[in-house]
C-alpha positions as CSV (number, residue, x, y, z in Angstrom):
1,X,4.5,15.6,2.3
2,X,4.6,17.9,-1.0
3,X,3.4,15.1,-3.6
4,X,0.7,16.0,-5.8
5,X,-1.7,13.8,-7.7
6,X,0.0,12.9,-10.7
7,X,3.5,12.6,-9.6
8,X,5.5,10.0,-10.0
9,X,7.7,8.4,-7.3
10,X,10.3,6.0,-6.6
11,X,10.6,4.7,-3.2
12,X,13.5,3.2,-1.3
13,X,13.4,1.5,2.3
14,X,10.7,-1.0,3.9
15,X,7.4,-1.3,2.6
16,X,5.3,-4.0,4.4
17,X,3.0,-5.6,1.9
18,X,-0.6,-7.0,3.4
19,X,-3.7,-7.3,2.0
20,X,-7.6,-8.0,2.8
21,X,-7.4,-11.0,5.6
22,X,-4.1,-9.3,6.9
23,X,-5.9,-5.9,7.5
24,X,-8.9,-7.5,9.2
25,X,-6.3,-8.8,11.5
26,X,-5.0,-5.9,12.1
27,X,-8.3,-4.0,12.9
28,X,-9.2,-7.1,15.1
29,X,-5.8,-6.8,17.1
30,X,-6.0,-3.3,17.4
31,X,-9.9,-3.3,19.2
32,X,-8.7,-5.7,21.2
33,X,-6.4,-3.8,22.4
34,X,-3.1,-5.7,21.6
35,X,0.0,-4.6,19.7
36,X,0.2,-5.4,15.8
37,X,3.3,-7.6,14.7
38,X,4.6,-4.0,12.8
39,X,4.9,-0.6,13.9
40,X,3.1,1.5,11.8
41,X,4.7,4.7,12.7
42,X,5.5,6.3,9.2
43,X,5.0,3.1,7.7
44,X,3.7,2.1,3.9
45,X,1.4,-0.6,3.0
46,X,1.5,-2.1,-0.5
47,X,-1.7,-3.9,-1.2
48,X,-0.1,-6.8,-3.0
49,X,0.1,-10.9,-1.9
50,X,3.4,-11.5,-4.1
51,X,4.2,-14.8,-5.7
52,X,6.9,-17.3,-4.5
53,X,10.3,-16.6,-5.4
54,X,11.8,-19.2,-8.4
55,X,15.3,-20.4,-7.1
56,X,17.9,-18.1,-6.8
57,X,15.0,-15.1,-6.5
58,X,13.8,-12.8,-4.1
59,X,10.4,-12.7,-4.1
60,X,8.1,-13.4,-7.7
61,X,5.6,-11.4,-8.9
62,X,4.4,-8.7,-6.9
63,X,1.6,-6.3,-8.4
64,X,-1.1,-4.3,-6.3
65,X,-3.9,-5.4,-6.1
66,X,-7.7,-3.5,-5.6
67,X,-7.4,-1.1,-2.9
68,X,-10.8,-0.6,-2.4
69,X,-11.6,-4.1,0.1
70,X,-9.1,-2.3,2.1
71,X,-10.6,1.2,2.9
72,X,-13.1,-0.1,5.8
73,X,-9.4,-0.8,7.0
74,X,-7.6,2.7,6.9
75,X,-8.8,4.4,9.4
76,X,-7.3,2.4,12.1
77,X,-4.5,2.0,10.5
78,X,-3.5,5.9,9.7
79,X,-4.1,6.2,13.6
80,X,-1.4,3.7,14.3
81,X,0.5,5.9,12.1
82,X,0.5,4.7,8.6
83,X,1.3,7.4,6.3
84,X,0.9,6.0,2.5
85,X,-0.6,3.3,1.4
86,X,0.0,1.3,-2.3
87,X,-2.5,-0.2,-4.7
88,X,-4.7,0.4,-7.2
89,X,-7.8,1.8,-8.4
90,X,-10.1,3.9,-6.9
91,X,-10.8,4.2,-3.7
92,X,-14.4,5.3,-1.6
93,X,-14.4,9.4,-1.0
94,X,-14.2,9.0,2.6
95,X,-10.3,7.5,1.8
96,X,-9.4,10.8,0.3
97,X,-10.7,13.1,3.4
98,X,-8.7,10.7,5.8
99,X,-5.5,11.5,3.5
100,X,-6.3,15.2,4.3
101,X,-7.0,14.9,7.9
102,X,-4.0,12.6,8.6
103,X,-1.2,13.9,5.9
104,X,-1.0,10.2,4.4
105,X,-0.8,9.5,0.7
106,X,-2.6,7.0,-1.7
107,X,0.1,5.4,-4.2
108,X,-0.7,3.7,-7.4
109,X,1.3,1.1,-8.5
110,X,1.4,0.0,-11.8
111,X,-0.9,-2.9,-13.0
112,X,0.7,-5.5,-14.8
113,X,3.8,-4.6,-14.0
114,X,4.4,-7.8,-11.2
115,X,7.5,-9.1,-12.7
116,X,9.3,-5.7,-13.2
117,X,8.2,-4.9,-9.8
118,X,10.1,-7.7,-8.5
119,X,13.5,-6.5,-9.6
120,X,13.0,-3.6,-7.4
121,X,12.9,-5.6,-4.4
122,X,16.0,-6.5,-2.6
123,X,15.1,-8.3,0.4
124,X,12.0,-9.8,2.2
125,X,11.2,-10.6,5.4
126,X,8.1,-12.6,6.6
127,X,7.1,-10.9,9.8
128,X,3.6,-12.2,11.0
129,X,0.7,-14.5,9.6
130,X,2.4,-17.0,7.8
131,X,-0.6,-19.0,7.7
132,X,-2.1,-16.5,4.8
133,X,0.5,-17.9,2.5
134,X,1.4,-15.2,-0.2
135,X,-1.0,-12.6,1.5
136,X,0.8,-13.3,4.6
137,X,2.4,-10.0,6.0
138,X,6.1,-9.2,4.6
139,X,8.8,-6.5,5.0
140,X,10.0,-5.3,1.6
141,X,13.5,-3.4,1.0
142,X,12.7,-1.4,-2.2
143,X,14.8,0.3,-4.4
144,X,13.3,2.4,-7.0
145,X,9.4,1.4,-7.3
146,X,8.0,3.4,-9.3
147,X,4.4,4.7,-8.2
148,X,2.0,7.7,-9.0
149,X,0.7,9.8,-6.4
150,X,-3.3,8.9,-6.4
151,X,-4.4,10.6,-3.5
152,X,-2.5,13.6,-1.9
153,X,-2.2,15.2,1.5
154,X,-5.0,17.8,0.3
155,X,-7.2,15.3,-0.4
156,X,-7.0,15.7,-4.2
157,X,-7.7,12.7,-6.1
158,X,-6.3,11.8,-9.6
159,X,-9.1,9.7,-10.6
160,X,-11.6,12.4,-9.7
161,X,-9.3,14.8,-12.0
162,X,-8.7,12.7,-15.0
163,X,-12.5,11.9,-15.6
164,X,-13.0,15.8,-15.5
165,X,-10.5,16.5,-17.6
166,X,-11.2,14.2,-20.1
167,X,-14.9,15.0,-20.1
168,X,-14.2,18.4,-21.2
């Protein structure tokens, strides 16, 4: 991937949405040895538990959420082949080496931004968990969510940049 810090995306196709209880599932079924209800070749994560849809909706709200209760999660996951992940904030240093190891991405979405974020999904699909409610495990059809490259595949991170630059 070419996508440096800073640059802003949009994104069309699946995205599978999960979030804290959902990724220690994941780990869990992964040291035991099972498969995972998704294949996460090439697959994104968005770090978001979105609202139910109102009548005649598709989904409601759907904003990322904290991304850093999910980095004791990445590692396993890149190695079943995840290559970006969505959220926000910052994330622990060890994320950003793990993006430059394993050519994945770190995507910000936009914070507050829930209701607009809803337009740009087309379909949903619950596909495991159910019993988590909203943070259960759902395939997304996007069209056009916007996101900012956080972390790139050299490991660059435009948290880390922004605070230097505006310490100057």
């Amino acid at each position: 991937m070419k996508f440096k810090i800073g640059d802003v995306l949009e994104l069309f196709g699946d995205v599978y949405t999960a979030r804290d209880a959902a990724h220690k599932r994941f780990v869990e079924t992964i040291a035991k040895g099972e498969a995972l209800p998704i294949d996460l070749k090439d697959a994104t994560i968005f770090y978001a538990g979105p609202c139910p849809p109102k009548p005649g909706e598709v989904i409601g709200p759907i904003g990322p959420t904290t991304s850093t209760r999910m980095d004791p999660y990445v590692e396993p996951l890149i190695q079943q082949g995840m290559t970006a992940m969505i959220g926000k904030g910052e994330r622990q240093d060890y994320v950003a080496e793990l993006c430059k190891k394993h050519n994945v991405v770190y995507l910000l979405g936009i914070g507050g931004a829930a209701a607009l974020y809803a337009e740009n999904i087309k379909s949903v699909e619950n596909i495991a968990y159910d019993d988590l409610g909203t943070e259960s495990v759902k395939k997304l059809r996007v069209e056009g969510l916007k996101v900012i490259v956080g972390i790139d595949t050299k490991g660059n991170v435009l948290h880390k940049e922004g605070k230097e630059k505006f310490k100057r």
